[in-house]
N, C-alpha and C positions, 0 to 999 in steps of 0.2 A: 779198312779197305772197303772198298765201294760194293754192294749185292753184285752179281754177276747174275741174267737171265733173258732170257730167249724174248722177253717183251721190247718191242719196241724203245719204250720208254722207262731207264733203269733208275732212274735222277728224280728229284722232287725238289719244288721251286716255291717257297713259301711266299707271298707278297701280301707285306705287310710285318712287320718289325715290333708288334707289341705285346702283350704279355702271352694271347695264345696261340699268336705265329710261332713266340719266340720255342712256347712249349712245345706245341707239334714239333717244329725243328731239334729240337732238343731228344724228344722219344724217336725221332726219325733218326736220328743219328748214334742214338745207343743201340737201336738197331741194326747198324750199320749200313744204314741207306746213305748213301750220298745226298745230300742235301744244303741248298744255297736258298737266305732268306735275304730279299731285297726288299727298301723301303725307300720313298723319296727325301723323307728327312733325314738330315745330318745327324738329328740327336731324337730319337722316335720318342713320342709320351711329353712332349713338348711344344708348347705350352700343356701344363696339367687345366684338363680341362671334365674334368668328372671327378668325384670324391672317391675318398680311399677308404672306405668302413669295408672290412671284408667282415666275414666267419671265422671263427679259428678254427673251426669243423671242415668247412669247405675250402679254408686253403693249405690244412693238413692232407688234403685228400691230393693235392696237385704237384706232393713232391719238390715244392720251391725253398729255397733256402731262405724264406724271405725273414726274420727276425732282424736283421742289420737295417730293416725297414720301416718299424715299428718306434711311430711316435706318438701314440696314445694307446692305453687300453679301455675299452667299455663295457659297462657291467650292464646296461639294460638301457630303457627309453622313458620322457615323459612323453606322453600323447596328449596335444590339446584338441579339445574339436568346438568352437565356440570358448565357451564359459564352461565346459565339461573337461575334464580332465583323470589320466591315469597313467602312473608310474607303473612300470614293468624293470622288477629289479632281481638282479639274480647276486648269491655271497659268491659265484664262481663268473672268470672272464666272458665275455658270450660273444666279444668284437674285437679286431686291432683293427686303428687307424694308421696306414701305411703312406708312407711318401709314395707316390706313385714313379718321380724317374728313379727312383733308387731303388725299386722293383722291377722296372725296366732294365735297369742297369743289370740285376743279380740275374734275373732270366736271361739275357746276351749272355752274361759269361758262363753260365751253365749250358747253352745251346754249343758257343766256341768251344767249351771244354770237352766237352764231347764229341766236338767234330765237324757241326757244323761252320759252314761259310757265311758271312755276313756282308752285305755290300749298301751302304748306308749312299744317302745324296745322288741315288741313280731315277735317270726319270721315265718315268713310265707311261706309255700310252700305248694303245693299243696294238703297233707295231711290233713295238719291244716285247710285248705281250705275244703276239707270235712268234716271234723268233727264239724267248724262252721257250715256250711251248713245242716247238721244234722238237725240242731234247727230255722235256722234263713235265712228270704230271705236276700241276699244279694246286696249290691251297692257296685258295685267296682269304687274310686275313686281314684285310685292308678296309675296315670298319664301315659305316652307315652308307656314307657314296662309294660302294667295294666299286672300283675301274672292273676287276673280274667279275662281278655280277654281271655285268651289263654287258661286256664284251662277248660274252658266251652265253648268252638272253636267258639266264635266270629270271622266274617270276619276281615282282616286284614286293619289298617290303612294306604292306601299306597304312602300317601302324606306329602313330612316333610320338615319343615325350620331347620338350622342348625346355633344357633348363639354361638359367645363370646361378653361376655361384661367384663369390668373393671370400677374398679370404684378409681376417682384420688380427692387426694385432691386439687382440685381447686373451684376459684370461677368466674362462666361466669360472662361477664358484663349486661346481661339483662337476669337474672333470669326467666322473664315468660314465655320465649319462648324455643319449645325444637327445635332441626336442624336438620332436614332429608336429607340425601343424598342420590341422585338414581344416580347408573355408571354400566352397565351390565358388565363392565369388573372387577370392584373391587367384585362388591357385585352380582353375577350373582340368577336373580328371586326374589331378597330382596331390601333390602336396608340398610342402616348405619344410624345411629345415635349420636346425642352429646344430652344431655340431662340433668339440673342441677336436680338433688336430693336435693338439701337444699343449702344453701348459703356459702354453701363452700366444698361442694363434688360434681363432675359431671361425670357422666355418657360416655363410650365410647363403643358403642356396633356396633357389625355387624350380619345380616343374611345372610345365602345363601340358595337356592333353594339344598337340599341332592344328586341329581340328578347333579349337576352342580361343587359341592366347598367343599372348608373344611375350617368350619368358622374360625378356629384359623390364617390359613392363608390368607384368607380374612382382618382378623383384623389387623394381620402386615400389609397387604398392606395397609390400609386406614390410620394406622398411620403416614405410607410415605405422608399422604396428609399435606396442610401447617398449617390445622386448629387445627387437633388431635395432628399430631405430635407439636407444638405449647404448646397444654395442658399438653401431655405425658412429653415434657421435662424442663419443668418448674414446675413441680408436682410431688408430690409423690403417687404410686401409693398404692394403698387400697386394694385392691383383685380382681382376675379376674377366670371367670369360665366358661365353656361350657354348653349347651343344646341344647338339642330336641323340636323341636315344631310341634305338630301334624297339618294339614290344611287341612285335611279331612275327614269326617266322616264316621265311620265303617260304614256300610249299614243297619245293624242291633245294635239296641241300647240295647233289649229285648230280653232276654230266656226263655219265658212266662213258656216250661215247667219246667226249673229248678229255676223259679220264680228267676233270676238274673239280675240285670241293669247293666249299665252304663252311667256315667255322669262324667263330663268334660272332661280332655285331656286324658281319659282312653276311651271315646267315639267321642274323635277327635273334643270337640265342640270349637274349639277358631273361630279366625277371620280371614281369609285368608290371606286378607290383612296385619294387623299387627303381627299376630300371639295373641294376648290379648284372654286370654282363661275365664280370672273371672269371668267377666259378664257373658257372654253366657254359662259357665259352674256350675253358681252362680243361676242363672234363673233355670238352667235343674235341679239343686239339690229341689229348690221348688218346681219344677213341680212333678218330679221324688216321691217325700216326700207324697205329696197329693194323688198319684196316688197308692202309697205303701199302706197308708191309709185306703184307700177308698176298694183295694185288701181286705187287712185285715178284716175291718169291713163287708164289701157287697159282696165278692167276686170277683168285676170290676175288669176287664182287666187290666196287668199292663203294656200291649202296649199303654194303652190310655194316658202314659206319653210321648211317642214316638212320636204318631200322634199327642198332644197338642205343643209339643215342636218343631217339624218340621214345625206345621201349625203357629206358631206365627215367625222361626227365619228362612226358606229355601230363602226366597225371603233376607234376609239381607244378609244369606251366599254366593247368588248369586252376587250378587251385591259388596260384597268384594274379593270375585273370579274375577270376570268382574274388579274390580279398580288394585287387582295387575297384571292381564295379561296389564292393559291399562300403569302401570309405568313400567313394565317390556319390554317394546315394543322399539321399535327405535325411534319412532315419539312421546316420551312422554315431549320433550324439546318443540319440537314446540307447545304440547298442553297448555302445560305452558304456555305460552305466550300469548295465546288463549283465556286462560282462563283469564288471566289476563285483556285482551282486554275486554274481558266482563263482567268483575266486580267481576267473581266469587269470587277472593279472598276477597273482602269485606261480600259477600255473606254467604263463609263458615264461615267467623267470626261473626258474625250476628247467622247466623241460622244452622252452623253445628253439627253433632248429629255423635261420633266417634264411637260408637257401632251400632247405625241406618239408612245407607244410602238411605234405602226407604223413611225417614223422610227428611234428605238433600233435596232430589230430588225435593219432593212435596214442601218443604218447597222454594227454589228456583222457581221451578216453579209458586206458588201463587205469590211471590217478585215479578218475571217479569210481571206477567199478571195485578199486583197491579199500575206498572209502567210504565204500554204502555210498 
């Protein structure tokens, strides 16, 4: 049954149908808030247009049933940067590579099973946007061009990665690991990717800093390299597609008077570094949920999702801003090296944490003190 309370507005309106609409909607409705997620597409997370390398750390942390999703596991990474190179390999899982609509998929039916409402292929523009509004606070989770950013003049996001990936039928020879490549001239502010998706499809992607490139031509170029090009012409190719990736966050998350949020990449929450928005915008959706809640029932501020979610993840987003100025740098081959010199690549396979670098740190840091 629905909250019953003396606020105006007893309802919550998610817009945006993807993995952390789908979760907001999903904690909003175990709480028994009434809650309706609308999106414009028929089948949301379609075309798959971003990779599916999560944490298994950080997608334990979000409650999803996702394992009916899982079509590869990874143990660690090679890092090439030039002629410099380093494996980071762990004996324990440290990644799943997931289908994306079949995560889409399991988040819907866990948001329905709960209670929520789902209303796919309805179109939205600013009108409809009020008239939901009417009745119901809203969570805009309607990704890079959020329509609700703009309509309710959110500050602007003013920081973007720009990738293309394809996806080839082949099969790498060591499955567990994916291949990172850092060249400021292929991939200027990002980096490149080879990546197995399952045991016999693999991944070709690039970013670029939006400021800098145009990821499609990025991608030809890195094909010219001997590895991609290699896969690309010994394979048939599967699909390929462009995105936006937001890597900074609006300033403001909160319209406390028009009771409106934002959460994930319509709030800029991914990871500087990678660009990986799930987790971080996976987390903001429970926080985001409880904080709506707690509005609802008590009144409570629904900045206090804001200030919960800043105070638990600024120091990681720091810290992933800090690791991609550090491989975006000139001097990031010799740190390689450096690093290697000092074990860290055993280190990060050991004790790395891909969504946590304040955990790395600490966690490295106790290593050395444990070990002279």
């Amino acid at each position: 049954m629905p909250v019953q309370c003396g606020n105006l507005r007893s309802s919550v309106a998610v817009i945006g149908a993807g993995v952390s609409g789908l979760i907001a909607a999903r904690e909003l409705a175990r709480r028994g808030i009434d809650v309706k997620v609308y999106d414009q597409k028929p089948k949301p997370g379609y075309p798959v247009r971003a990779s599916g390398i999560f944490s298994i750390s950080g997608l334990e942390g979000l409650g999803i049933g996702y394992k009916p999703a899982i079509t590869n596991t990874l143990y660690g990474a090679m890092i090439y940067v030039g002629t410099k190179k380093m494996k980071v390999l762990s004996n324990e899982p440290q990644a799943y590579v997931l289908d994306r609509l079949r995560l889409n998929e399991i988040c819907m039916e866990e948001a329905e099973k709960h209670g929520a409402s789902i209303e796919l292929g309805k179109r939205l523009d600013g009108e409809t946007l009020d008239k939901i509004h009417n009745d119901s606070i809203i969570i805009g989770a309607d990704g890079v061009p959020s329509l609700v950013a703009s309509h309710f003049h959110f500050p602007p996001i003013h920081r973007h990665i720009l990738t293309y990936r394809a996806e080839y039928g082949y099969s790498l020879e060591d499955t567990r690991l994916a291949e990172l490549y850092f060249d400021k001239k292929t991939t200027p502010g990002f980096f490149a990717w080879i990546s197995p998706e399952s045991s016999n499809v693999t991944e070709i992607a690039v970013g670029v800093d939006s400021r800098y490139g145009n990821s499609k031509s990025a991608f030809d170029k890195f094909l010219q390299k001997r590895r991609a090009r290699g896969i690309a012409l010994h394979s048939k190719q599967i699909s390929g597609s462009a995105s936006i990736i937001p890597i900074s966050l609006r300033k403001r998350l909160v319209n406390e008077r028009e009771e409106v949020l934002l959460i994930g990449d319509a709030a800029g929450q991914t990871k500087p570094s990678t660009g990986g928005g799930i987790i971080f915008g996976g987390n903001a959706a429970i926080t985001a949920a409880k904080a709506v809640a707690a509005h609802i029932r008590n009144g409570l501020p629904l900045t206090s999702y804001e200030k919960k979610w800043k105070s638990e993840f600024s120091k990681e987003i720091r810290l992933h801003e800090a690791s991609r100025r550090i491989y975006s740098s000139k001097g990031f081959g010799i740190m390689l090296l450096i690093m290697k010199d000092l074990g860290i690549d055993s280190l990060l396979g050991t004790y790395g944490n891909m969504d946590k670098p304040t955990k790395i740190v600490k966690d490295i840091i106790l290593r050395r003190k444990q070990h002279g």
